[in-house]
mmCIF file as gemmi writes it, N, C-alpha and C atoms, coordinates in Angstrom:
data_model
loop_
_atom_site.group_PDB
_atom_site.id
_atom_site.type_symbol
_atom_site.label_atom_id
_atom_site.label_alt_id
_atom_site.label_comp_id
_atom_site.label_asym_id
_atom_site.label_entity_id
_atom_site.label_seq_id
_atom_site.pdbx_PDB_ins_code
_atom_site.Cartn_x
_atom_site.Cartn_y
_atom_site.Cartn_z
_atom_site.occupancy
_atom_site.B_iso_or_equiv
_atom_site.pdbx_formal_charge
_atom_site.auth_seq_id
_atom_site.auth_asym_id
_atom_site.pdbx_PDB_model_num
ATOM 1 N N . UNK Axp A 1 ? 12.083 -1.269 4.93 1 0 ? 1 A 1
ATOM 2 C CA . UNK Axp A 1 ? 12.028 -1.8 3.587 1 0 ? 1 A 1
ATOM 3 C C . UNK Axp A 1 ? 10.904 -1.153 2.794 1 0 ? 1 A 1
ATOM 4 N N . UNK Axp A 2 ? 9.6 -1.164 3.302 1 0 ? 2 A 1
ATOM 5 C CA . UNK Axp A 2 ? 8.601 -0.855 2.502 1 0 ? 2 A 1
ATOM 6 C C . UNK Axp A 2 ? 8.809 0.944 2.332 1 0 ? 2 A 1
ATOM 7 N N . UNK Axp A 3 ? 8.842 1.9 2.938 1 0 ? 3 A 1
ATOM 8 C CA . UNK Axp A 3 ? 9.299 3.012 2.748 1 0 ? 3 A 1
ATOM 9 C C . UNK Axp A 3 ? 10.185 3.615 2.186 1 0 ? 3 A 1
ATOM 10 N N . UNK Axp A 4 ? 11.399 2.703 1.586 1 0 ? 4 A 1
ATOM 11 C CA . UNK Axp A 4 ? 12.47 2.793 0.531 1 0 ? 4 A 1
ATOM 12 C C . UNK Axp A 4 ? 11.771 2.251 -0.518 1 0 ? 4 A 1
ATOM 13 N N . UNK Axp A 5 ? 10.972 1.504 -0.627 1 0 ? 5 A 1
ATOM 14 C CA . UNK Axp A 5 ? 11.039 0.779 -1.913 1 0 ? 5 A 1
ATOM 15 C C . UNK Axp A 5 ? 10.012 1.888 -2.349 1 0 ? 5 A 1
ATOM 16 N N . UNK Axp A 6 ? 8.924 2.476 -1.477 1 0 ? 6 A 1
ATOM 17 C CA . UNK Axp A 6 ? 7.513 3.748 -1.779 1 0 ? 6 A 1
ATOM 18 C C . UNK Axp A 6 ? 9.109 4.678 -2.219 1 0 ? 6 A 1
ATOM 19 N N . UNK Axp A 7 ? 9.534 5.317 -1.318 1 0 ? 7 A 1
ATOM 20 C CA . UNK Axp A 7 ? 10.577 6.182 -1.901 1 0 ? 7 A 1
ATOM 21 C C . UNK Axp A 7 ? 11.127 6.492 -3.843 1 0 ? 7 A 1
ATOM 22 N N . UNK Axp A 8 ? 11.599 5.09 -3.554 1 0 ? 8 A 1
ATOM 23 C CA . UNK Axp A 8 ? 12.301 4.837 -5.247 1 0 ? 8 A 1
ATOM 24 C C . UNK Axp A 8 ? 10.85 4.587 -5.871 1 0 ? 8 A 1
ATOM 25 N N . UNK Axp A 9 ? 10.092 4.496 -5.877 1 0 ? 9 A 1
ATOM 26 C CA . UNK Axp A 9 ? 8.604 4.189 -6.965 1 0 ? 9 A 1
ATOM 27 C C . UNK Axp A 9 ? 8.208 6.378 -7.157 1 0 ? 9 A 1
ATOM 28 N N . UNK Axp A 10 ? 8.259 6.417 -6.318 1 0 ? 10 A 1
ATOM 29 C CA . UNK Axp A 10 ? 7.791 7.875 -5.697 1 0 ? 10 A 1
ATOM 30 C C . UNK Axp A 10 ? 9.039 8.605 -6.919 1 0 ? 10 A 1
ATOM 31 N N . UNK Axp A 11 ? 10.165 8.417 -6.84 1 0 ? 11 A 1
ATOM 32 C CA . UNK Axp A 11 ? 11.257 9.003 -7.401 1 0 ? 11 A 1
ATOM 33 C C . UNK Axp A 11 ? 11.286 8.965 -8.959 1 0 ? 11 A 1
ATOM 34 N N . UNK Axp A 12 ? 10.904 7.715 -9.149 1 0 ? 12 A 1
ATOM 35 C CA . UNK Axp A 12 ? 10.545 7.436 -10.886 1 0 ? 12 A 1
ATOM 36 C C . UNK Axp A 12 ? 9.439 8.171 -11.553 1 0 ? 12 A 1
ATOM 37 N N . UNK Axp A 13 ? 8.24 8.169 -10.796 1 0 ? 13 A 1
ATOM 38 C CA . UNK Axp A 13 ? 7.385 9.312 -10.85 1 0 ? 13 A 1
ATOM 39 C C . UNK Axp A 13 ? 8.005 10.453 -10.973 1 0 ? 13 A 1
ATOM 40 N N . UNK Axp A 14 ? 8.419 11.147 -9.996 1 0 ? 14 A 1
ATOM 41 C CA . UNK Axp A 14 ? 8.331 12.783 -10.148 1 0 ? 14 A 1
ATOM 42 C C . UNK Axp A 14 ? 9.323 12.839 -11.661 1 0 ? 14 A 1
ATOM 43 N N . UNK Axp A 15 ? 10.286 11.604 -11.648 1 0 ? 15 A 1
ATOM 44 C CA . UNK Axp A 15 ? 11.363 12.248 -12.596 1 0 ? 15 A 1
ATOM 45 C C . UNK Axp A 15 ? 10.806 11.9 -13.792 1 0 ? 15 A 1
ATOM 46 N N . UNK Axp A 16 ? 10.086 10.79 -14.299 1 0 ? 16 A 1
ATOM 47 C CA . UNK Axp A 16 ? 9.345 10.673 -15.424 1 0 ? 16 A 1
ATOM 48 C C . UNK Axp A 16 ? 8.019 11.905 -15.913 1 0 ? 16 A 1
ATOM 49 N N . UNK Axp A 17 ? 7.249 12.237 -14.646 1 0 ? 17 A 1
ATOM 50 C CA . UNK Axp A 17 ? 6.55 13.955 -14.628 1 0 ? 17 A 1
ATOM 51 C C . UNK Axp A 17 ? 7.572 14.766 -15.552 1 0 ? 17 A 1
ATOM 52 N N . UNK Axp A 18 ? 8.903 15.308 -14.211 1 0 ? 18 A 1
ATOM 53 C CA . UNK Axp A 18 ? 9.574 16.153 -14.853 1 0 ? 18 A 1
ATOM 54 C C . UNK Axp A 18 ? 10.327 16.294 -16.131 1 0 ? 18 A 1
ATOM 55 N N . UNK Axp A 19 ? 10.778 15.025 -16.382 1 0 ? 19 A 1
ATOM 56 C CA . UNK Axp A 19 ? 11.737 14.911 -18.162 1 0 ? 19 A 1
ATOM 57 C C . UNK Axp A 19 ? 10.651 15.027 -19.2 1 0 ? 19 A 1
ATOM 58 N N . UNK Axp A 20 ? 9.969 13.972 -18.888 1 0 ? 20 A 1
ATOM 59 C CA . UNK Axp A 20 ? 8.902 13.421 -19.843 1 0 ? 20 A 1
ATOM 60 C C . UNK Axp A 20 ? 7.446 13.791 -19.989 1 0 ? 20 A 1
ATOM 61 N N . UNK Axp A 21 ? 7.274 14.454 -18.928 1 0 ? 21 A 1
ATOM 62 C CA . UNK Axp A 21 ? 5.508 15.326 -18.828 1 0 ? 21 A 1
ATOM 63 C C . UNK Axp A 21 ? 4.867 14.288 -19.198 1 0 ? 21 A 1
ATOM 64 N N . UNK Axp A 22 ? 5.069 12.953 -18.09 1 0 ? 22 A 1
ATOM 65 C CA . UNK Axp A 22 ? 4.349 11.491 -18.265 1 0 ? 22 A 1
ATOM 66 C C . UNK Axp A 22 ? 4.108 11.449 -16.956 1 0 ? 22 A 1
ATOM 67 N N . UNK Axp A 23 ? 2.287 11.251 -16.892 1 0 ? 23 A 1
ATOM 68 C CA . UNK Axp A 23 ? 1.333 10.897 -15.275 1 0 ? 23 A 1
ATOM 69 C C . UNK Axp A 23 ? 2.376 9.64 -15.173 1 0 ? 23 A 1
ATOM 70 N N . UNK Axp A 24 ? 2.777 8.974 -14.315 1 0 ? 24 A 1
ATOM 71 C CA . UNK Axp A 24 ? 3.423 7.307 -14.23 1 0 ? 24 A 1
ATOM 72 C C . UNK Axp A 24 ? 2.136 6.67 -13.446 1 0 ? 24 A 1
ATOM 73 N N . UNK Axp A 25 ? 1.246 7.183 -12.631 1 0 ? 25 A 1
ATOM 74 C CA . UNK Axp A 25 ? -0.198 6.314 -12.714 1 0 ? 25 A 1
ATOM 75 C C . UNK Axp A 25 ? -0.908 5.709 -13.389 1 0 ? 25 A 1
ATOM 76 N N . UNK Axp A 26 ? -0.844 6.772 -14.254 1 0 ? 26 A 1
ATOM 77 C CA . UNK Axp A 26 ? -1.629 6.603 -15.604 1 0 ? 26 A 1
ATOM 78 C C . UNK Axp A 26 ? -0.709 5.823 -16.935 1 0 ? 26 A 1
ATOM 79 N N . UNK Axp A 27 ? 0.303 5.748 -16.775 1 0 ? 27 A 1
ATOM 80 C CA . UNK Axp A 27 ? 1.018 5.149 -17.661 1 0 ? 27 A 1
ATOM 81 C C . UNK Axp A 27 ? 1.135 3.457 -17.066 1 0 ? 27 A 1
ATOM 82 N N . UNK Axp A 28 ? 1.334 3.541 -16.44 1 0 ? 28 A 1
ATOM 83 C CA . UNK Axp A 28 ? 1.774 1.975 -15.837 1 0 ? 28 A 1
ATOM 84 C C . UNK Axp A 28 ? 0.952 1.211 -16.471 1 0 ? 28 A 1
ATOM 85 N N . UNK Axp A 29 ? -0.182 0.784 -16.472 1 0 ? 29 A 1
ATOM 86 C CA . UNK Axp A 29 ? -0.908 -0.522 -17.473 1 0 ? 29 A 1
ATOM 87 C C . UNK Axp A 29 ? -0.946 -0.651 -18.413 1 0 ? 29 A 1
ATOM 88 N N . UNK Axp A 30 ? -0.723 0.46 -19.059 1 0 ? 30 A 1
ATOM 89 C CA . UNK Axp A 30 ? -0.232 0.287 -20.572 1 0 ? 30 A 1
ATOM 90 C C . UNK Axp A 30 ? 1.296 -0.076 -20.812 1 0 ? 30 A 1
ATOM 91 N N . UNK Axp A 31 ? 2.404 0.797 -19.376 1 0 ? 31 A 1
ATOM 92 C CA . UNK Axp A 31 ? 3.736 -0.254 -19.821 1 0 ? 31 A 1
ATOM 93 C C . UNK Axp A 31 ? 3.566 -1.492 -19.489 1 0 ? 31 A 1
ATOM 94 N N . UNK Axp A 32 ? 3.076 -2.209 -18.559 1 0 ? 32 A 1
ATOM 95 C CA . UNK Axp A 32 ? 3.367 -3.384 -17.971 1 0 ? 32 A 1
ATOM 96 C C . UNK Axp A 32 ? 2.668 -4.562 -19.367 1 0 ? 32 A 1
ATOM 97 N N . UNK Axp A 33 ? 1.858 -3.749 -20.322 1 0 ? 33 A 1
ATOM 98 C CA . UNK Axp A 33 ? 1.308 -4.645 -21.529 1 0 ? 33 A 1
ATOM 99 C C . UNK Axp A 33 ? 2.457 -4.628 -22.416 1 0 ? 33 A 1
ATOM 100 N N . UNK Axp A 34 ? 3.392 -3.781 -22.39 1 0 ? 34 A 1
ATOM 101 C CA . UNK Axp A 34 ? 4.652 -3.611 -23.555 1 0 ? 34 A 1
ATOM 102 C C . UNK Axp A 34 ? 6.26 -4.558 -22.832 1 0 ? 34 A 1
ATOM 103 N N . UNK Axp A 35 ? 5.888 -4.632 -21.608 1 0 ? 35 A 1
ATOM 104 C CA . UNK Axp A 35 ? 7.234 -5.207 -20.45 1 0 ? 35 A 1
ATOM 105 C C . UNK Axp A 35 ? 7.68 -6.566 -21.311 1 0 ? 35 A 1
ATOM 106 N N . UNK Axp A 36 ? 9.107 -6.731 -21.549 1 0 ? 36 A 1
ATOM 107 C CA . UNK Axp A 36 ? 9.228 -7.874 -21.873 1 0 ? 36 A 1
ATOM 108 C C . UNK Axp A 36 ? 9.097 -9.381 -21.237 1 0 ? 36 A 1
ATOM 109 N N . UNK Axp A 37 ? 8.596 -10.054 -20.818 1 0 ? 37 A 1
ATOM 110 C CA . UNK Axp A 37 ? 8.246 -11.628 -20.079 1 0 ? 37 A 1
ATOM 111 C C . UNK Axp A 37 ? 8.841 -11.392 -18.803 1 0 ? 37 A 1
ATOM 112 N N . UNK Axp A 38 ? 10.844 -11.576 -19.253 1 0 ? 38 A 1
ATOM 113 C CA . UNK Axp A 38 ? 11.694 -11.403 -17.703 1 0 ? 38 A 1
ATOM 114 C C . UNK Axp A 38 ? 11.326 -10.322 -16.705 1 0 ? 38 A 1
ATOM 115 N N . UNK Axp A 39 ? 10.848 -9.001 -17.497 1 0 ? 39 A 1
ATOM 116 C CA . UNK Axp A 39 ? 10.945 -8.394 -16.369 1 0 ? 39 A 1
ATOM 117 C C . UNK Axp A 39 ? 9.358 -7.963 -15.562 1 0 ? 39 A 1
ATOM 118 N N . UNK Axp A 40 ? 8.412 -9.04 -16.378 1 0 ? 40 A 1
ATOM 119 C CA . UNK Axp A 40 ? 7.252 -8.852 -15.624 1 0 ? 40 A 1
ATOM 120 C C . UNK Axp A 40 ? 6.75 -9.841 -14.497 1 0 ? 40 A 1
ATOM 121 N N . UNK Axp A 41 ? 8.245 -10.611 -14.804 1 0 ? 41 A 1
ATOM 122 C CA . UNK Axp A 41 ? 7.845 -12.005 -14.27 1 0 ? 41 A 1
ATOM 123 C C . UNK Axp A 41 ? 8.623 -11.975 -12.902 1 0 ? 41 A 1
ATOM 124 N N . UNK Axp A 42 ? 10.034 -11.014 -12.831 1 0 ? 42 A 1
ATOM 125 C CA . UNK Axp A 42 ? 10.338 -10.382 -11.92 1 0 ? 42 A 1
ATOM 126 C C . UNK Axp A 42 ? 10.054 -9.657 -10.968 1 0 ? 42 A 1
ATOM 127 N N . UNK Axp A 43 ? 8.6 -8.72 -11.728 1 0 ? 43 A 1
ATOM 128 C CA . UNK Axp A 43 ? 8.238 -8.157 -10.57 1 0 ? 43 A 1
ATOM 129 C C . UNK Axp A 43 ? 6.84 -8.666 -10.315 1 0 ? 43 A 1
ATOM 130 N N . UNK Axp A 44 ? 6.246 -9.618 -10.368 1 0 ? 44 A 1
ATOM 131 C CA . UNK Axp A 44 ? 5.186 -10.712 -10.059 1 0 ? 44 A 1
ATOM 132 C C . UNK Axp A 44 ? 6.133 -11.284 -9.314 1 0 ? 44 A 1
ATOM 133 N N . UNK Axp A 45 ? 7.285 -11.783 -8.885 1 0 ? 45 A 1
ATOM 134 C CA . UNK Axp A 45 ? 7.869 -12.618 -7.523 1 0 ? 45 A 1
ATOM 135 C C . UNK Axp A 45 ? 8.317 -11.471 -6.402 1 0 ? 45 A 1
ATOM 136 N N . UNK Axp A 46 ? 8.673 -10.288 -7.387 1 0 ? 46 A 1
ATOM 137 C CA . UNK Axp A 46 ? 8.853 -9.399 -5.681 1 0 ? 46 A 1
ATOM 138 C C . UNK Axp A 46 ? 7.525 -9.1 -5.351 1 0 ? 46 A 1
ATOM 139 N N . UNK Axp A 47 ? 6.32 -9.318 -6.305 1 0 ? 47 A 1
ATOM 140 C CA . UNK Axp A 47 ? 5.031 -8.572 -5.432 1 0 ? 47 A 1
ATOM 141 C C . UNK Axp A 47 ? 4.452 -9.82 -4.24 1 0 ? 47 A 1
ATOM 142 N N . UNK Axp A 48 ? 5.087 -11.341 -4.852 1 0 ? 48 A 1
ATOM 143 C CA . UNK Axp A 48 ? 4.083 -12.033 -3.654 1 0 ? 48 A 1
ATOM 144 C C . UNK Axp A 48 ? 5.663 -12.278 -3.089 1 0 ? 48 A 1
ATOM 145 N N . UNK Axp A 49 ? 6.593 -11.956 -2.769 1 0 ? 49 A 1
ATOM 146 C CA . UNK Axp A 49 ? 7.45 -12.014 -1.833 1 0 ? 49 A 1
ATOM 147 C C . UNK Axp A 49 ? 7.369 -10.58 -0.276 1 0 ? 49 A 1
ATOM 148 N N . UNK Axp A 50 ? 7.278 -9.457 -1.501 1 0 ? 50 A 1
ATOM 149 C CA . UNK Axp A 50 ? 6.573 -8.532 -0.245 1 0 ? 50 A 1
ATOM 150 C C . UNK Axp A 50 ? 5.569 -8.431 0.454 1 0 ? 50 A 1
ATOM 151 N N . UNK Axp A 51 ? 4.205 -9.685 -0.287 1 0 ? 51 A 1
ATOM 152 C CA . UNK Axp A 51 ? 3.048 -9.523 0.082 1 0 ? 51 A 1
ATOM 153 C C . UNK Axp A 51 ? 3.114 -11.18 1.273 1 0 ? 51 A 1
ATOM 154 N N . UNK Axp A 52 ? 4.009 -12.19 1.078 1 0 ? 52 A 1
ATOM 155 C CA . UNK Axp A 52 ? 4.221 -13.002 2.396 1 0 ? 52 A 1
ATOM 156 C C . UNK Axp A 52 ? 5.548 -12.292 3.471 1 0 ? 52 A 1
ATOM 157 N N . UNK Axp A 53 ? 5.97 -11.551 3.254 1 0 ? 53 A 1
ATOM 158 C CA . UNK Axp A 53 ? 6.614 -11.255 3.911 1 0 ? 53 A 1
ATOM 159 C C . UNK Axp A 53 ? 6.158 -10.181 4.812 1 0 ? 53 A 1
ATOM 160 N N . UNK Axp A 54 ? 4.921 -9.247 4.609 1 0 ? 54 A 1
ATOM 161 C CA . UNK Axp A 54 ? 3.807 -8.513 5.294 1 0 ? 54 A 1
ATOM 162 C C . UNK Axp A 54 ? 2.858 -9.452 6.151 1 0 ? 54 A 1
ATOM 163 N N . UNK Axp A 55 ? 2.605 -10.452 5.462 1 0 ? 55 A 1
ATOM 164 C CA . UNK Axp A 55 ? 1.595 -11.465 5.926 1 0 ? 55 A 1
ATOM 165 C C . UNK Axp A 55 ? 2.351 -11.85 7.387 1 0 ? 55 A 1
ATOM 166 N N . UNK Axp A 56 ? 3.74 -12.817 7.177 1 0 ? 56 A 1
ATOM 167 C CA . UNK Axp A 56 ? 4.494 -13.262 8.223 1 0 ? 56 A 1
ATOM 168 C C . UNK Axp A 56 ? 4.627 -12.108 9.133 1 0 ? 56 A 1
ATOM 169 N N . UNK Axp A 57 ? 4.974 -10.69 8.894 1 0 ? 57 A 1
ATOM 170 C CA . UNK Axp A 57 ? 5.003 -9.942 10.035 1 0 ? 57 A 1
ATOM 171 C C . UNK Axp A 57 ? 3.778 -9.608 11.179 1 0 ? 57 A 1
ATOM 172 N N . UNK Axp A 58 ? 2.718 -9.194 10.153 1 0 ? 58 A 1
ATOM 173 C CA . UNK Axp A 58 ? 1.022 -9.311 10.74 1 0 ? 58 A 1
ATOM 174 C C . UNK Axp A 58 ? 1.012 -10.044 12.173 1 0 ? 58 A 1
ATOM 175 N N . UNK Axp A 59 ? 1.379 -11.462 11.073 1 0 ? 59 A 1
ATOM 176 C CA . UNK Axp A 59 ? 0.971 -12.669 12.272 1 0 ? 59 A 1
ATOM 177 C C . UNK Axp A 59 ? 1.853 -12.59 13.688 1 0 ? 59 A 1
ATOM 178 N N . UNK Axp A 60 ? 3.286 -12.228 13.4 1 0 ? 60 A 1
ATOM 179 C CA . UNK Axp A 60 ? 4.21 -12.396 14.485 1 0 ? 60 A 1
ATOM 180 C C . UNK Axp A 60 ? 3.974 -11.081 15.146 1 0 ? 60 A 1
ATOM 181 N N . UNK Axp A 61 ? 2.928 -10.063 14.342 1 0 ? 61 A 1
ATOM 182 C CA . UNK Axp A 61 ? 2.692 -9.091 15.622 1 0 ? 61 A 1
ATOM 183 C C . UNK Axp A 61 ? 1.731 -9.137 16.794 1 0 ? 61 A 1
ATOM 184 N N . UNK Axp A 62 ? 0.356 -9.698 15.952 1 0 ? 62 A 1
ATOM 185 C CA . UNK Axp A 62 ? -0.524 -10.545 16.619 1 0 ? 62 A 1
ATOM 186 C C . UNK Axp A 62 ? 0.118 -11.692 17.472 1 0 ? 62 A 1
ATOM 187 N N . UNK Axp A 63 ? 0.854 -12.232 16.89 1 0 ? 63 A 1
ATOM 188 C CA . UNK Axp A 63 ? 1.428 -13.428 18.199 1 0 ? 63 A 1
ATOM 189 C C . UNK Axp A 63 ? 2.274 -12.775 19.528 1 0 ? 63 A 1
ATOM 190 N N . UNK Axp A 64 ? 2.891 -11.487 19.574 1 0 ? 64 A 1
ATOM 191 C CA . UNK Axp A 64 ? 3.703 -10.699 20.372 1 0 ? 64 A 1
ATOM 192 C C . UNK Axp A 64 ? 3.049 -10.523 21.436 1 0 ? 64 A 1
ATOM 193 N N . UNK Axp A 65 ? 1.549 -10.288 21.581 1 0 ? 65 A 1
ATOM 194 C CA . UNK Axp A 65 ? 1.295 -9.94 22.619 1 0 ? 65 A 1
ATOM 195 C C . UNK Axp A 65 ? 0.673 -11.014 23.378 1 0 ? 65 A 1
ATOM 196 N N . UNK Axp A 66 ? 0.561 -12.576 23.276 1 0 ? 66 A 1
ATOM 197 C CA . UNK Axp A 66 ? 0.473 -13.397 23.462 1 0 ? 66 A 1
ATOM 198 C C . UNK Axp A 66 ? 1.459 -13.994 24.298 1 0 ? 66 A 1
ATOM 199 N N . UNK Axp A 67 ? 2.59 -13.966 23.897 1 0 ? 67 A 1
ATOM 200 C CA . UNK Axp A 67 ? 3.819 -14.302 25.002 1 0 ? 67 A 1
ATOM 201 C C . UNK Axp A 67 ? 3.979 -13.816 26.197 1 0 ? 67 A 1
ATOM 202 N N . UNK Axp A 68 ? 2.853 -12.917 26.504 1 0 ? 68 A 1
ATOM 203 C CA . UNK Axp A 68 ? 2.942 -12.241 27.67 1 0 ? 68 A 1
ATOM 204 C C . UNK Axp A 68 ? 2.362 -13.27 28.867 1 0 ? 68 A 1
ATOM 205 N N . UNK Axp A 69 ? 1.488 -14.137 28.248 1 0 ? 69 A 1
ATOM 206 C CA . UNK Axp A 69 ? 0.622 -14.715 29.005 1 0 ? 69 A 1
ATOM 207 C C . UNK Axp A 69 ? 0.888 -16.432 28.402 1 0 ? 69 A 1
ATOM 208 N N . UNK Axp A 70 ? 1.399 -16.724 27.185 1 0 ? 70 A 1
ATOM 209 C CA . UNK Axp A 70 ? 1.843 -18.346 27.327 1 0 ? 70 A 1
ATOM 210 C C . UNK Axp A 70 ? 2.887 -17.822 26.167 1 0 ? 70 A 1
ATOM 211 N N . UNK Axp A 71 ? 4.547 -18.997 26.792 1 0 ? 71 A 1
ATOM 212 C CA . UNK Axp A 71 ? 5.454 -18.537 26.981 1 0 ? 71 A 1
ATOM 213 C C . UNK Axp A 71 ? 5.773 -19.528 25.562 1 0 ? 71 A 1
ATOM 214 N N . UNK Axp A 72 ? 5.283 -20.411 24.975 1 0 ? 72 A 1
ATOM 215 C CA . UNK Axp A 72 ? 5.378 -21.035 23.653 1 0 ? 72 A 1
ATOM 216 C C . UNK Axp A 72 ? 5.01 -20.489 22.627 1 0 ? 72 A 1
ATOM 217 N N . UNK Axp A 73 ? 4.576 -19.394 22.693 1 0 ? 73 A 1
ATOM 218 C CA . UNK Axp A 73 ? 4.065 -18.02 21.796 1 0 ? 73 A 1
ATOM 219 C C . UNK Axp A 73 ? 5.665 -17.597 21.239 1 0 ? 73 A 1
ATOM 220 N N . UNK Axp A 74 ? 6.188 -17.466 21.84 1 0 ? 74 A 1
ATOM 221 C CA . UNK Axp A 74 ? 7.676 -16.931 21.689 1 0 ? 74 A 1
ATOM 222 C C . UNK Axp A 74 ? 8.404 -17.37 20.34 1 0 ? 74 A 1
ATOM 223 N N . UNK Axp A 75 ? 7.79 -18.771 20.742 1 0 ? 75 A 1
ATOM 224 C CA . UNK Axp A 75 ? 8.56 -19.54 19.754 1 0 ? 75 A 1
ATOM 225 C C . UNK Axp A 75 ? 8.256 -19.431 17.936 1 0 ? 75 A 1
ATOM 226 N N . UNK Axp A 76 ? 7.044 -19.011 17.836 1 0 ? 76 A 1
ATOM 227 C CA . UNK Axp A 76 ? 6.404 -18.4 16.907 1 0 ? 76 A 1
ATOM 228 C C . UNK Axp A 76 ? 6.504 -17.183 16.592 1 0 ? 76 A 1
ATOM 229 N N . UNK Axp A 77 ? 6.709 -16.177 17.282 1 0 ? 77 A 1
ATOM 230 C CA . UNK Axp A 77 ? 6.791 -15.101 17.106 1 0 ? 77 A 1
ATOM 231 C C . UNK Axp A 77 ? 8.249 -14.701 16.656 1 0 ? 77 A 1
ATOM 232 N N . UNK Axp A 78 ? 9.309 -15.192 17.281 1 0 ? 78 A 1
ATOM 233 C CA . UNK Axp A 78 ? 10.696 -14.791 17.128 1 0 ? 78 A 1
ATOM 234 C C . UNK Axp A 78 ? 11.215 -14.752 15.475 1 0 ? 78 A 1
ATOM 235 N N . UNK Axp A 79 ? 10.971 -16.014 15.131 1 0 ? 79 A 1
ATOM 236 C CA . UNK Axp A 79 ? 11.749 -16.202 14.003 1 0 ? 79 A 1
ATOM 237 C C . UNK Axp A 79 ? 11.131 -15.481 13.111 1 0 ? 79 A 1
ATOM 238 N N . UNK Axp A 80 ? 9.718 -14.949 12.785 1 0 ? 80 A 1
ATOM 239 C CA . UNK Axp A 80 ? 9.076 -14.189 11.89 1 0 ? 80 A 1
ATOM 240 C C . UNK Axp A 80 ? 9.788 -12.369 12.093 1 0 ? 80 A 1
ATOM 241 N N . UNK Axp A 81 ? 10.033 -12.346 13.152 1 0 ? 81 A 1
ATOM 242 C CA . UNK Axp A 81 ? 10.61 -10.95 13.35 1 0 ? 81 A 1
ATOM 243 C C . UNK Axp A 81 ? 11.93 -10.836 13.172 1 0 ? 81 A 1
């Protein structure tokens, strides 16, 4: 997931560079001040949806190696993965 989504961010860049001879680093805070409400508000729920959904993996990786040695670890760990 996270390497497709870098991919397509990565892709808007080069092609906004190439058409438009626009940095998209350097542009971004000034679009996100022009973004209309819906679509800033859209991507404020995918940023803390990708950012608990990193969190939940963290933990269930840290919990993985725990099951090795108590077997109720499992039970925590599974459903996050």
């Amino acid at each position: 997931m996270g390497v497709a989504d870098g991919d397509r961010i990565h892709a808007v860049a080069v092609r906004m560079d190439h058409d438009h001879h626009l940095d998209f680093a350097a542009a971004y805070p000034h679009m996100w001040l022009i973004l209309p409400k819906e679509n800033s508000v859209e991507i404020l729920a995918s940023r803390q949806a990708l950012a608990r959904a990193t969190v939940l993996a963290a933990w269930a990786l840290l919990h993985l190696p725990l099951t090795v040695w108590w077997c109720p670890a499992a039970k925590a760990t599974a459903p996050s993965l």
